[in-house]
C-alpha positions in Angstrom: 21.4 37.4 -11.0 20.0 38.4 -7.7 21.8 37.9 -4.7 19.7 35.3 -3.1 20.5 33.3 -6.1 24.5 33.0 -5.0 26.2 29.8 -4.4 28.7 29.3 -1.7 27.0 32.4 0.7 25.2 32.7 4.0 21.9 33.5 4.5 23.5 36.1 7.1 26.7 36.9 4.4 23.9 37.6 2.0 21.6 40.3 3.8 25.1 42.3 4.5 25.3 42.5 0.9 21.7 43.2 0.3 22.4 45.7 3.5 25.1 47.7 1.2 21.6 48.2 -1.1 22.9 45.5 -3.9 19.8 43.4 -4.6 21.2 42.2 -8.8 24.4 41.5 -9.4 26.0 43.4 -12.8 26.4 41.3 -15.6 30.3 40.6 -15.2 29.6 40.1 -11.4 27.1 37.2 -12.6 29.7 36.1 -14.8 32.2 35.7 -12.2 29.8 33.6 -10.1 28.8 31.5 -12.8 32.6 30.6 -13.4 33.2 29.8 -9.8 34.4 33.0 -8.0 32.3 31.7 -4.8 33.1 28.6 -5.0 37.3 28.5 -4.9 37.7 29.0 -8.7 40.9 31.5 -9.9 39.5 34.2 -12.0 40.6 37.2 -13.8 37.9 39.9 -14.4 39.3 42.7 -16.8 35.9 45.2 -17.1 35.7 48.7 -17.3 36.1 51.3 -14.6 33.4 51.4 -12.1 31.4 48.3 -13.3 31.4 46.5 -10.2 35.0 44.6 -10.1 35.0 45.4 -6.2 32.3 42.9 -5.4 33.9 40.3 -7.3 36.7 40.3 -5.2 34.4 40.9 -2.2 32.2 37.9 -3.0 35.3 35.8 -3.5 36.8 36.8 0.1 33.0 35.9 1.9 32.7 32.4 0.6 36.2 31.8 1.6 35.1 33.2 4.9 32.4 30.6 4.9 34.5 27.9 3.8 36.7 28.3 7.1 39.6 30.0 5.1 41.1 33.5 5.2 41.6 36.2 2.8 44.1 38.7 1.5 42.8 41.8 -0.6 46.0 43.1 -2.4 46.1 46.8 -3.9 48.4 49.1 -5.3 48.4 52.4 -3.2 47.8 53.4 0.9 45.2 55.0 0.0 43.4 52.7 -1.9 44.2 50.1 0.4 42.4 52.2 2.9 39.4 52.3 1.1 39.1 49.5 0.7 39.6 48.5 4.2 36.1 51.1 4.9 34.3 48.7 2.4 35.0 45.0 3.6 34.8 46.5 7.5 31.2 47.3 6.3 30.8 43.1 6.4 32.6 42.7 9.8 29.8 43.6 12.1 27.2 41.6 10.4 29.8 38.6 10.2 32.1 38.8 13.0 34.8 39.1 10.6 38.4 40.9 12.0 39.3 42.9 9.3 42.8 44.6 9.3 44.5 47.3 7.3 48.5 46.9 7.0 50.4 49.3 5.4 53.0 49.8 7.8 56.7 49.9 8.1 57.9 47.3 6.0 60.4 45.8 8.5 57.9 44.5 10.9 55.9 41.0 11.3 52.9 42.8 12.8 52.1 39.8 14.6 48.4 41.1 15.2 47.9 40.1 11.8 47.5 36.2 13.1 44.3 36.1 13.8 42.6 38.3 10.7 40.4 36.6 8.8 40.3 39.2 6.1 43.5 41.3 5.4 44.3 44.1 3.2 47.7 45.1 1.9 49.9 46.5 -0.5 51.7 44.1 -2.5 55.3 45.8 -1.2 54.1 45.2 2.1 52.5 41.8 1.5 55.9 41.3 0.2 58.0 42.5 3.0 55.4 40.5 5.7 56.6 37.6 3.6 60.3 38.4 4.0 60.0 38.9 7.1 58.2 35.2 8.2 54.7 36.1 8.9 53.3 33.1 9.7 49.8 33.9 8.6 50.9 33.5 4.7 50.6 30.3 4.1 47.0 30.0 5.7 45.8 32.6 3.2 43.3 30.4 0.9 42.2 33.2 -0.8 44.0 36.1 -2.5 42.5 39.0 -4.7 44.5 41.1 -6.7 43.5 45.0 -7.4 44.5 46.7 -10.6 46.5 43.7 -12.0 47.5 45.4 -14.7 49.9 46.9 -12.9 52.2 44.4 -13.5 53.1 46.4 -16.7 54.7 49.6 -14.4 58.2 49.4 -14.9 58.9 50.7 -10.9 56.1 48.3 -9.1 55.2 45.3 -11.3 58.1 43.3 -10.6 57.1 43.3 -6.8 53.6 42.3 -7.7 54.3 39.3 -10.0 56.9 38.2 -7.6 54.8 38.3 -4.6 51.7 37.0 -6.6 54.1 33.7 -7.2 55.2 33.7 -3.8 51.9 33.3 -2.2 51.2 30.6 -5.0 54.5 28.7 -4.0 53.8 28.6 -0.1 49.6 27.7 -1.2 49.2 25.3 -4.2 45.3 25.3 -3.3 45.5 29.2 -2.9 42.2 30.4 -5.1 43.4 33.9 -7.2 41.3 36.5 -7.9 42.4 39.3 -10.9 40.8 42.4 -11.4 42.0 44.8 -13.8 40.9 47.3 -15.8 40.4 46.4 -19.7 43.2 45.4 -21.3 44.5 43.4 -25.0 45.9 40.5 -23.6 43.8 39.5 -20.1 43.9 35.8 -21.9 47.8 35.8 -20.9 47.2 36.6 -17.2 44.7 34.0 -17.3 46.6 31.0 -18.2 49.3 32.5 -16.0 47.2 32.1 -13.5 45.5 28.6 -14.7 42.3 30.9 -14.5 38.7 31.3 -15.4 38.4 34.3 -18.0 35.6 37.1 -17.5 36.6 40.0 -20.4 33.9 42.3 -20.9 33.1 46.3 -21.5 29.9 46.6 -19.7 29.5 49.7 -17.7 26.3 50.9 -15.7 26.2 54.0 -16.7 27.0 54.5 -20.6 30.2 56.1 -21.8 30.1 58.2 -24.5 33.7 59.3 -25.5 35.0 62.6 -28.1 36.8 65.2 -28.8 36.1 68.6 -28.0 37.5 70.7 -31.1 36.4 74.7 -32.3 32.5 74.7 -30.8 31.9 71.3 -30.7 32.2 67.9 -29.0 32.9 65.4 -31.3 31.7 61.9 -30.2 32.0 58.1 -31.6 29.3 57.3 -33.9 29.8 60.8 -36.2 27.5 62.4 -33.0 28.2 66.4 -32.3 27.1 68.4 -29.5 27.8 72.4 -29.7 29.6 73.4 -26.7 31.1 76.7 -27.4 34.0 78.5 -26.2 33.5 81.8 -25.2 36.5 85.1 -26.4 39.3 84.3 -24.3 38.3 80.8 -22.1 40.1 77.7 -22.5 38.5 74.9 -24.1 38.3 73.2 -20.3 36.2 76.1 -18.9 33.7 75.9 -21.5 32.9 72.2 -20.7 33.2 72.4 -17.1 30.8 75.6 -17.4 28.2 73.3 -19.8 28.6 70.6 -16.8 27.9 72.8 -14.5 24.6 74.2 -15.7 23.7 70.9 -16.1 23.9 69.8 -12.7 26.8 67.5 -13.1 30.9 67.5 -12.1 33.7 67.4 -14.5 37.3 65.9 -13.4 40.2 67.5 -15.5 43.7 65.8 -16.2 46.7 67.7 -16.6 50.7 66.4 -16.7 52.1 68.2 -14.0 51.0 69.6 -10.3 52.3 73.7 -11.9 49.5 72.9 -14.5 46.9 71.6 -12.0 47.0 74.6 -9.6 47.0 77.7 -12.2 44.0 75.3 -13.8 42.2 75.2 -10.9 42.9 79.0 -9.7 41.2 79.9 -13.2 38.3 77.3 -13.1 37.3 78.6 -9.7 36.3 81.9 -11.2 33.6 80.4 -13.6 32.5 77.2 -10.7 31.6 79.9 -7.9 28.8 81.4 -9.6 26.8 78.0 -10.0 27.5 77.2 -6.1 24.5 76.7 -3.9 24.1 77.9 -0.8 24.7 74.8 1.2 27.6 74.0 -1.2 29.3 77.3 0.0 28.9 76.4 3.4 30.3 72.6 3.2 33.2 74.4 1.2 34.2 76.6 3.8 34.0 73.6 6.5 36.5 71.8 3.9 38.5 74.7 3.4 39.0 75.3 6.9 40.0 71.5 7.9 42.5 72.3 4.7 44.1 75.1 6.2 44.7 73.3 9.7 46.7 71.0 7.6 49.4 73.2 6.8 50.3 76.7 6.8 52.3 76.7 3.4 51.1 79.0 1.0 50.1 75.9 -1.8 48.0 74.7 0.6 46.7 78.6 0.9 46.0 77.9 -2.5 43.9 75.2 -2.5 41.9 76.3 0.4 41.1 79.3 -1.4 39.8 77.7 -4.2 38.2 75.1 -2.7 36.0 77.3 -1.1 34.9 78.7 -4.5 34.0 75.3 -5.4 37.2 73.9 -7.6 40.4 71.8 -6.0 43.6 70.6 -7.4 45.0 67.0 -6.6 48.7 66.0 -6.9 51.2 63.8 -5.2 52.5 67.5 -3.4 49.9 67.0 -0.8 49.3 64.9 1.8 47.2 61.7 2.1 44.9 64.2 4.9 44.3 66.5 2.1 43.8 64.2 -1.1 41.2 62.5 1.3 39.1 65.6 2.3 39.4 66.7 -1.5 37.8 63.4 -2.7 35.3 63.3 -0.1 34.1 66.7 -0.9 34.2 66.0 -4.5 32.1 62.2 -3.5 30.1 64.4 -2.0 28.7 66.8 -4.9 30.0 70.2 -3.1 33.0 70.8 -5.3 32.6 71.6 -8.8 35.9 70.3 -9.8 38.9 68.7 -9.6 42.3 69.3 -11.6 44.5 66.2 -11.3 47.5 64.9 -12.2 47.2 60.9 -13.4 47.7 60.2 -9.6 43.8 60.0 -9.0 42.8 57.8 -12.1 44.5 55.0 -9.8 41.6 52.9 -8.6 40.8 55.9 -6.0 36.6 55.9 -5.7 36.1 59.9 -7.4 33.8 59.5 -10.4 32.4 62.8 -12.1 30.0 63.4 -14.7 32.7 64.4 -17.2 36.0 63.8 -17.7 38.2 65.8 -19.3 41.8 64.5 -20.6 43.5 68.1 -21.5 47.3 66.9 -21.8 47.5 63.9 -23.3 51.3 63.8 -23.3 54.6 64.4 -20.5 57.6 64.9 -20.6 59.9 61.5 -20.6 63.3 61.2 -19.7 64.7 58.6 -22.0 62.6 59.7 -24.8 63.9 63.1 -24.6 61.4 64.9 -25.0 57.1 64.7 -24.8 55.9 61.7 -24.9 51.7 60.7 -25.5 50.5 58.4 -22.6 49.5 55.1 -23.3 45.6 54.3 -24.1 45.6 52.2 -21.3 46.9 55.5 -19.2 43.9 57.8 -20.9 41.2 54.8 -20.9 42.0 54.5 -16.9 41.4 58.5 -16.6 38.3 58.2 -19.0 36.6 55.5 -16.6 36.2 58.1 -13.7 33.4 59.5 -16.2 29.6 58.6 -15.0 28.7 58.0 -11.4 26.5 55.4 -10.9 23.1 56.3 -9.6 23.7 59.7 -10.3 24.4 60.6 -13.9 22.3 59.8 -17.0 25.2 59.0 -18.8 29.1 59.4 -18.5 31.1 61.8 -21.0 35.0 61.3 -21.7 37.0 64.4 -23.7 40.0 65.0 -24.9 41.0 68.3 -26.5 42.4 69.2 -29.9 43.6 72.5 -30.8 43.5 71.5 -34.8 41.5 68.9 -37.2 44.7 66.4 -37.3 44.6 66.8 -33.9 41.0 65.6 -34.2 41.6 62.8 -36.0 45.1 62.3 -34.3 43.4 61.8 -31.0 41.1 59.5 -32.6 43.4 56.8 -34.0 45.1 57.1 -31.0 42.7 57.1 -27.7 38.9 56.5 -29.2 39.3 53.7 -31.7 42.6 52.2 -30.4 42.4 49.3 -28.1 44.6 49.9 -24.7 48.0 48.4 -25.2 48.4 44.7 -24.0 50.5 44.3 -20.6 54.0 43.2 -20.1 56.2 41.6 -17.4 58.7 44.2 -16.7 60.8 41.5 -14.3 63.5 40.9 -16.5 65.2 43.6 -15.3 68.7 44.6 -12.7 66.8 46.7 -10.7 63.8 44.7 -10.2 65.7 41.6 -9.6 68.4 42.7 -7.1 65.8 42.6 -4.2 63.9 39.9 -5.2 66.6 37.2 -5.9 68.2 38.6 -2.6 64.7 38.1 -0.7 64.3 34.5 -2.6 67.6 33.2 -1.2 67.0 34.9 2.5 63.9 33.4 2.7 64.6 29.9 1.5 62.4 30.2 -2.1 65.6 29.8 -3.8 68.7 27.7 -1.8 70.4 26.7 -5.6 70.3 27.8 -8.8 67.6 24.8 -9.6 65.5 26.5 -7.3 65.6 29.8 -8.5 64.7 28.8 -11.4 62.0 26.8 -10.7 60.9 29.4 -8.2 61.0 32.2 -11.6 59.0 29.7 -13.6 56.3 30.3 -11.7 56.4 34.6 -12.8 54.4 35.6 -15.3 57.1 36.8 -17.3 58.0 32.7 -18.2 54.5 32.3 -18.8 55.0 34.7 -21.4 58.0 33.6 -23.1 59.1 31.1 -25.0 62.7 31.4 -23.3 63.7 32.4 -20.2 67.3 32.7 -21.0 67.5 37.2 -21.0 65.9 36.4 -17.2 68.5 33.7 -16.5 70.9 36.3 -17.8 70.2 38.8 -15.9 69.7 36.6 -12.6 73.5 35.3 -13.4 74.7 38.9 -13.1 72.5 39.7 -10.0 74.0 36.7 -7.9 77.1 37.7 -8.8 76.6 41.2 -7.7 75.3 39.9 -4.4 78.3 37.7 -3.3 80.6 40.5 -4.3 78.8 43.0 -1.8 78.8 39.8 0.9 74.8 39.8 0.9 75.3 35.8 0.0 77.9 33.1 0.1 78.1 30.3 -2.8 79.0 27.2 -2.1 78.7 23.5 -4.2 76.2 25.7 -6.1 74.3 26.7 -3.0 73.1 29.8 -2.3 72.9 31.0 1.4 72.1 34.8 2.7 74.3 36.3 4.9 73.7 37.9 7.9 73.6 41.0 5.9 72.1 39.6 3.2 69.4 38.6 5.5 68.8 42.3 7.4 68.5 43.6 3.7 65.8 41.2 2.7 64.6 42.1 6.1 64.0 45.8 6.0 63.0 45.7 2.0 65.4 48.1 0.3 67.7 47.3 -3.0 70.2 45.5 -2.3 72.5 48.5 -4.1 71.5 51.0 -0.9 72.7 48.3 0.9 76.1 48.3 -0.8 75.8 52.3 -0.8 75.0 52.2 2.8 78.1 50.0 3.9 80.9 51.5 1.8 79.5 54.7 3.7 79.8 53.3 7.2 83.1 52.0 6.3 84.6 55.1 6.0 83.2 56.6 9.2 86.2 57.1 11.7 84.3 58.3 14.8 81.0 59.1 14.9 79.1 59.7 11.6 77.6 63.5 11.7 73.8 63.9 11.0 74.4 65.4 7.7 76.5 63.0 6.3 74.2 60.0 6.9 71.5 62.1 5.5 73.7 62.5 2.6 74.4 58.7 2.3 71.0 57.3 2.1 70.0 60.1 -0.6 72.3 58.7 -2.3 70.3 55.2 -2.9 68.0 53.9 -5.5 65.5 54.0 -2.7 65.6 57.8 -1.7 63.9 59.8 -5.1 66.2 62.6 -5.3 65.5 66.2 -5.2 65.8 67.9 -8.4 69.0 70.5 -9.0 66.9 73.5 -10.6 68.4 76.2 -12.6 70.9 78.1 -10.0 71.2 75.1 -7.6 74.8 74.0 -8.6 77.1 76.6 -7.4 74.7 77.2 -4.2 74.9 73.6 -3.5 78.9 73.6 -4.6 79.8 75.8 -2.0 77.9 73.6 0.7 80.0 70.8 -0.9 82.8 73.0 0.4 81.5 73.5 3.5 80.6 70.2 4.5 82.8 68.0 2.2 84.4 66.3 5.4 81.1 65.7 7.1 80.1 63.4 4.0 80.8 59.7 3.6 82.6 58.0 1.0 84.9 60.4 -1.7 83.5 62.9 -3.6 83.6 62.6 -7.4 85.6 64.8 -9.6 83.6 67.5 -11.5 84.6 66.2 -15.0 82.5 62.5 -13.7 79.4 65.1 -14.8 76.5 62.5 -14.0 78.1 61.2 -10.8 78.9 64.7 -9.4 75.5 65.7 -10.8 73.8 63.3 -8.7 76.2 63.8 -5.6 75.0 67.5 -5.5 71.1 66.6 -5.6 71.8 64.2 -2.8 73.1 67.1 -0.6 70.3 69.4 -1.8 68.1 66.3 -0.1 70.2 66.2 2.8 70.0 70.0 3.4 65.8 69.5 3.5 66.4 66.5 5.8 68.6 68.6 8.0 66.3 71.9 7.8 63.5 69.1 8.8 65.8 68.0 12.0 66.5 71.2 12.8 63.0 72.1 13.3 62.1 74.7 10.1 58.5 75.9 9.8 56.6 73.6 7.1 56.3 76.7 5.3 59.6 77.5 4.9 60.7 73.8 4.3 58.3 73.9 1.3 59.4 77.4 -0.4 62.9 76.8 0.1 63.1 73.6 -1.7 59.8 74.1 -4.4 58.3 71.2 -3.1 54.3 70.1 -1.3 53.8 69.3 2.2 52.8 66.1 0.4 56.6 65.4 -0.5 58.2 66.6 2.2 56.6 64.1 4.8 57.0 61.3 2.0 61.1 63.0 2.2 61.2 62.4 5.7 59.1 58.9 5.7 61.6 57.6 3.4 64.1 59.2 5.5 63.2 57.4 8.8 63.0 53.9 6.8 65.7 54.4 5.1 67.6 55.6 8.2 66.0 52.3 10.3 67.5 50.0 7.7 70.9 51.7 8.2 70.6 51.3 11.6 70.3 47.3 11.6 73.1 47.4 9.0 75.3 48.9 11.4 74.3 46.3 13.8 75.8 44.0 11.6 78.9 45.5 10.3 79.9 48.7 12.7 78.2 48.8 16.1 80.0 52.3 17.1 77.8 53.9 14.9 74.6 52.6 16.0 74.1 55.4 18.6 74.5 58.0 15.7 72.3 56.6 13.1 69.9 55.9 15.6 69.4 60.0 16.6 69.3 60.9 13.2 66.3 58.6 12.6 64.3 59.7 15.3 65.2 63.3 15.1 63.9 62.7 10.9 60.7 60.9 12.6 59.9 63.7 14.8 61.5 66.2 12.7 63.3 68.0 15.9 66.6 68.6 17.3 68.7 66.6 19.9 67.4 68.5 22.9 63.9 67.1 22.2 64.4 63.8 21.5 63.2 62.6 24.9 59.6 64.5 25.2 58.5 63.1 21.6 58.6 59.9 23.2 55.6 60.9 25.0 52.8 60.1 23.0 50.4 63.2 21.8 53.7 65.4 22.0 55.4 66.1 18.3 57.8 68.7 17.3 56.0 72.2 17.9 54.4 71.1 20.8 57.6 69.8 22.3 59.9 72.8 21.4 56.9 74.9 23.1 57.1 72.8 26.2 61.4 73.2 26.5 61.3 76.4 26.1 59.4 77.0 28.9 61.5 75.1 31.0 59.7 71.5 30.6 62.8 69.9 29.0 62.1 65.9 29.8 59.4 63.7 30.6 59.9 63.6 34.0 59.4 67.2 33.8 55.9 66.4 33.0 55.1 64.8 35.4 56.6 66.5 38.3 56.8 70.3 36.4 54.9 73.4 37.2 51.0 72.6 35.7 50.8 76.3 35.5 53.9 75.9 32.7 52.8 73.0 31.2 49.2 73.9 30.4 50.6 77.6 29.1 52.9 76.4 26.9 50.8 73.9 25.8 48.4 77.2 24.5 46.2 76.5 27.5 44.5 73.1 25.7 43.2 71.4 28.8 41.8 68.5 27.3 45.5 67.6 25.5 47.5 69.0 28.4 45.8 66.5 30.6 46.1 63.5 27.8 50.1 64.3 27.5 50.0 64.3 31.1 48.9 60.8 31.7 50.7 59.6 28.9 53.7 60.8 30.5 52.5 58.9 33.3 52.2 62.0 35.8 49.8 61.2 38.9 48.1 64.4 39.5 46.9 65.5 36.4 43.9 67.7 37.6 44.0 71.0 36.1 41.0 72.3 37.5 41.5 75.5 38.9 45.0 75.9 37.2 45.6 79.1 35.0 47.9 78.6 32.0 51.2 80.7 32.9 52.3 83.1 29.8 54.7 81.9 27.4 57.0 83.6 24.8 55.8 83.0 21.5 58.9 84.2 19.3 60.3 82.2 16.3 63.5 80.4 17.8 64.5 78.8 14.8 67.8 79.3 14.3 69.7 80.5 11.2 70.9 77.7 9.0 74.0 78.1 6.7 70.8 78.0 3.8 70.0 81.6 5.1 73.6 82.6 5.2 74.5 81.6 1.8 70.6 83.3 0.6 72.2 86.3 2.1 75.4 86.6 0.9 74.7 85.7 -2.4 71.0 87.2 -3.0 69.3 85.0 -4.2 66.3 85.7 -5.7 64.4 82.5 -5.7 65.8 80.2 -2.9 
């Protein structure tokens, strides 16, 4: 179909399109139009990887545009969400749309978001904005949903299907937009919805999918190709070398970040050699931005490899340095890229090749190694063939034996992906939304509950709702017990606790955790021990006790035992006490964070990325917030408390420096640099020696006179003015981590 030819669009809403360089729609985009998707019709689209699902979505949110209506793009991840943002603020000029990106805290309205026409979200923080009575919601007339399938994930489907009913319960006219990837069933989330169907596996560039086994790649249709592995090299290097020489990019997915790094360190040995000139040069650019990052040696690492053309990707690094590695990789200069599953996540980074080395991780509750789902591998196998750029698209697995071969097969190239699953129907899940559903009014009595869960997908799945009912029983029961709700004549109504917690979005359980803490506290609660407490909720992902971490982190315990709050358990309760160490081994990084350790340290100490120690201290701060405005409600002495120990985890600094990181532009080695030299409070700055300020500020004029002015400091002229000298030594103090290192030698702390 081309573009000129769709219903329900502008002339002017039309030649953006046609800007973007999209003069025929693809063959599921026409199908969407044809059933209605610009003219207010629900629809679920469930196509292949890269065949053009975006525009649906985008063509659904234009003609609601033109229709007078607004529109809410939902996704999975922040960085997703972002860019997705980039794409529909390619429409705003053109338009005079106001498009806006909201992934923020989750206990604010953002009441900027009013006068949007087009917003785009994650559905936790749709969710929350809901919660928390943004009155935009119930003007949204259209809403498109990313990745849909991911209402199967056992940790965030619940939140989508609950707020995908929401926003139908406040919007019976609300027009619904699905796109997923292929699955079995999409027919189910189509009548869920009361939906048009679009199911089909056309792609624009052709993907031929195999096995790479001995010599050869073995493809569907009995094809081979002879792709030979040479003396010692892993099957992987082989391909990626054949790529290579044929101009192309290979993507490589392993089960763990240890595996993507040593992968990527040996890759980079064959990749440098096919490099251009201009390739080498855009590395180094790359590399560089990399290392201004972070000083930690992983990131070392990956800017050393990066510059010989090959990069890892892993939830250890930060959203800065995921981004630059997928740009580069967009951009043809790396070679590259060894992932972990993290990327095949709706992220924009297709490659010539794909390559699905483990096809298996280790699982918990299987105990043991577990093979991913074909839905998991077909996701990663979709990232193969970049439109307008390959020939073709090629998706590999590797065996190591001919069951293997055939093994892989059965399993990934004939198999269907599995169908997709409510995973509501379970405590966890339910605890924050049946909380959230009686704070906010959805659910007043247990009629309404009801009512309100008939509209989740899981009822339109089954026949009986009675396990749901169930377990909805045992939730309410747990939420008057903690004093979140009151029941009375069969009505439910939040309490003012009840009502923060729905508020600042965590489980309901923290909350309990969180006030049985605060109860104990008979003065002031000490940093450490609140850090301790919220590691201790389902909403803080503990760090993990390695081999050697118990009696190091026992004789913390001793240490600090009377700092904690709430009893510790006896050593015999073996999971409890378990968990109760790895809490304090979380605390102890939140600590070392608010007491102002280097990054690098921080990172070696604890094994972890730069990635997961700012998502550490991110939870940290919300987690920390939420305490905060619990306290309000239950114990107002220790507001003061909890409130330092959130904004020293926000800036990551100590006490003494709380009051310069409230000047904007000044964080937590800037404003250790500045009190050190004497410039210990704002007013400092703005009535302080220049000289000072501009030398311990490493003689940056341009930020020195920003800081400045932010600090609100009349004379900020700094022509003329000479930065004075400044000590430079490490101040960091010794923590009782180093102590205990030292006493006990410990080889790998």
């Amino acid at each position: 179909m081309d573009v000129r030819s769709i219903p329900g669009l502008s002339a002017s809403a039309i030649e953006a399109i046609e800007d973007t360089g999209i003069e025929e729609l693809y063959p599921p985009q026409t199908a969407a139009v044809e059933a209605g998707v610009t003219e207010g019709e629900n629809l679920v689209a469930s196509v292949p990887t890269a065949s053009g699902k975006t525009m649906i979505g985008i063509l659904a949110l234009l003609s609601t545009i033109e229709r007078g209506g607004r529109g809410l793009y939902i996704v999975p991840l922040r960085a997703l969400a972002s860019e997705k943002h980039e794409r529909l603020e390619g429409f705003a000029d053109a338009l005079d749309l106001n498009v806006q990106l909201s992934t923020g805290d989750f206990d604010r309205e953002e009441r900027w978001l009013d006068e949007a026409d087009l917003i785009v979200a994650t559905s936790e923080k749709v969710d929350s904005l809901i919660r928390n009575d943004a009155n935009w919601i119930d003007e949204i007339d259209c809403v498109v949903v990313d990745e849909v399938h991911l209402i199967d994930d056992a940790s965030r489907g619940p939140t989508l299907e609950v707020t995908m009913a929401k926003l139908a319960a406040v919007n019976d006219t609300l027009q619904t937009v699905a796109l997923s990837a292929t699955i079995a069933n999409p027919d189910a989330i189509a009548e869920w919805l009361d939906a048009a169907l679009i199911d089909s596996d056309w792609r624009p560039v052709e993907l031929h999918r195999g096995v790479h086994y001995g010599n050869a790649v073995h493809l569907e249709g009995n094809q081979q190709r002879s792709i030979p592995v040479r003396g010692n090299e892993r099957q992987e290097t082989a391909i990626v070398r054949d790529t290579l020489a044929d101009d192309g990019s290979t993507l490589v997915f392993v089960s763990s970040r240890r595996r993507a790094e040593s992968a990527a360190k040996r890759l980079a040995e064959t990749v440098q050699s096919y490099l251009t000139s201009e390739q080498r040069r855009a590395l180094a650019a790359t590399a560089n931005k990399l290392r201004d990052t972070s000083e930690v040696d992983t990131i070392a690492t990956l800017a050393d490899a990066v510059e010989r053309g090959v990069a890892f990707h892993h939830a250890g690094l930060t959203g800065t340095q995921r981004s630059l590695i997928e740009q580069s990789f967009r951009d043809r200069h790396l070679g590259a890229v060894v992932a972990t599953p993290t990327l095949a996540a709706g992220v924009n980074t297709p490659s010539r090749r794909v390559i699905v080395r483990d096809w298996s991780r280790y699982d918990a509750t299987a105990g043991g190694m577990k093979p991913l789902s074909t839905l998991e591998v077909h996701q990663m196998m979709g990232r193969a063939g970049r439109p307008g750029l390959d020939p073709y698209g090629e998706a590999l697995l590797l065996a190591s034996s001919h069951g293997e071969l055939e093994e892989l097969f059965d399993r990934y190239i004939y198999a269907d992906p599995e169908p997709i699953n409510s995973k509501l129907a379970a405590e966890p899940a339910l605890r924050t939304h049946v909380n959230a559903a009686i704070a906010t009014g959805f659910a007043t009595n247990w009629d309404a509950m009801i009512g309100f869960l008939d509209r989740t997908f899981y009822a339109s799945q089954s026949p009986s709702t009675e396990r749901l009912e169930q377990v909805v029983k045992e939730v309410i029961q747990f939420l008057e017990r903690n004093e979140l709700i009151d029941i009375e004549d069969d009505s439910f109504r939040a309490t003012s606790l009840g009502y923060v917690v729905a508020r600042v979005y965590i489980d309901p359980l923290s909350a309990a955790i969180i006030v049985d803490g605060l109860e104990t506290v008979v003065d002031r609660p000490d940093a450490l021990g609140l850090y301790h407490l919220i590691a201790r909720t389902p909403d803080m992902y503990e760090l993990y006790l390695r081999r050697g971490d118990r009696t190091r982190y026992e004789e913390l315990l001793a240490q600090h035992e009377e700092e904690l709050l709430g009893a510790t358990p006896h050593p015999a309760d073996e999971g409890y006490y378990e968990d109760w160490l790895a809490a304090l081994k979380t605390a102890m990084l939140l600590r070392d964070w608010a007491n102002e350790l280097d990054e690098d340290r921080l990172t070696e100490r604890y094994r972890i990325g730069p990635g997961d120690l700012r998502s550490k201290a991110a939870t940290a701060e919300w987690l920390l917030s939420a305490t905060e405005r619990i306290a309000e409600t239950i114990d107002e002495a220790s507001v003061p408390a909890v409130r330092m120990a959130r904004t020293r985890i926000e800036h990551g600094i100590r006490e003494e420096l709380v009051e310069l990181c409230r000047v904007r532009g000044v964080g937590r080695v800037r404003a250790r640099r500045l009190y050190d030299a004497g410039i210990e409070t704002p007013d400092d700055l703005r009535r302080g020696d220049l000289a000072v300020i501009l030398g311990a500020l490493g003689g940056r004029r341009g930020t020195t006179k920003r800081i400045l002015e932010n600090a609100g400091r009349e004379d900020s002229n700094l022509d003329g003015v000479k930065p004075a000298a400044t000590a430079t030594t490490d101040t960091t103090p010794e923590t009782e981590e180093d102590s205990i290192e030292t006493q006990a030698q410990l080889e790998d702390f």
